[in-house]
N, C-alpha and C positions, 0 to 999 in steps of 0.2 A: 371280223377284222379288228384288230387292236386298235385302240387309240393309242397317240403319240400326247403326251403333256408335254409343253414347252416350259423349260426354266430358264428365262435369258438373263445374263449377267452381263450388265455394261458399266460396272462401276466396282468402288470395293465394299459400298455397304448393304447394298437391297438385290434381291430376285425379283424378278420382274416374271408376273405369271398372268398371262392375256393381259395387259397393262396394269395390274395390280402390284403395286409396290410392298415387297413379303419384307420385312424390316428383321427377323428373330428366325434361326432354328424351329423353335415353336411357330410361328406362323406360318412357314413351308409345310410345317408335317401338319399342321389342322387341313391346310386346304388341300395337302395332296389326300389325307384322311380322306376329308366328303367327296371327294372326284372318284378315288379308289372302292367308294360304297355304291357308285352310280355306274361305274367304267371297271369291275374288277379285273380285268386284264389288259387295262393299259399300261403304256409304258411311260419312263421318264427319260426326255431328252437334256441335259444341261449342257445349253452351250451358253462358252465366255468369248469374249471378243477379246482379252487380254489374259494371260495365265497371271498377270502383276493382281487380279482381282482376288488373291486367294482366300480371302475371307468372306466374300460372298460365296464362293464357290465353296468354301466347306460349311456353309449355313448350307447351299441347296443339297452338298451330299449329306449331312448328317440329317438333313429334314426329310428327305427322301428314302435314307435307310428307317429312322425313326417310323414312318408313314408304311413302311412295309414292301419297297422297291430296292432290290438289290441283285444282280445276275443279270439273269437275261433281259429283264425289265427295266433297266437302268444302262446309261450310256452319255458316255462324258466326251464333251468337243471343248477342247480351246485351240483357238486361233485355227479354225476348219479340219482341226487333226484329233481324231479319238484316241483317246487315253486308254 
């Protein structure tokens, strides 16, 4: 069974990953990195509570493409509707 990572986005500056505040690009892709070393076939979930967050939201897509999730592993929700 796949794991799911959660990336939640409730704001316009930080990723919120298990309550860790991801601040940079670079911080999403290190930690999705060591997840992806322990879980290689997890997936990544990014949900936003607001699509107005669009600068967090392209810190968790570009750290998640970076980290090596993209396709089928990768799936975007704002405002309960996937992209």
């Amino acid at each position: 069974m796949n794991e799911k990572i959660v990336l939640r986005i409730s704001d316009s500056v930080c990723v919120d990953l298990d309550g860790i505040k991801l601040q940079s690009t670079n911080d999403v892709a290190e930690a999705l990195e060591k997840i992806s070393a322990k879980h290689p076939t997890a997936t990544v979930s990014i949900e936003a509570d607001d699509s107005n967050h669009y600068e967090a939201i392209g810190k968790a897509i570009y750290g998640s493409h970076r980290a090596g999730f993209s396709g089928e592993r990768l799936r975007i929700l704002v405002d309960g509707q996937i992209l």
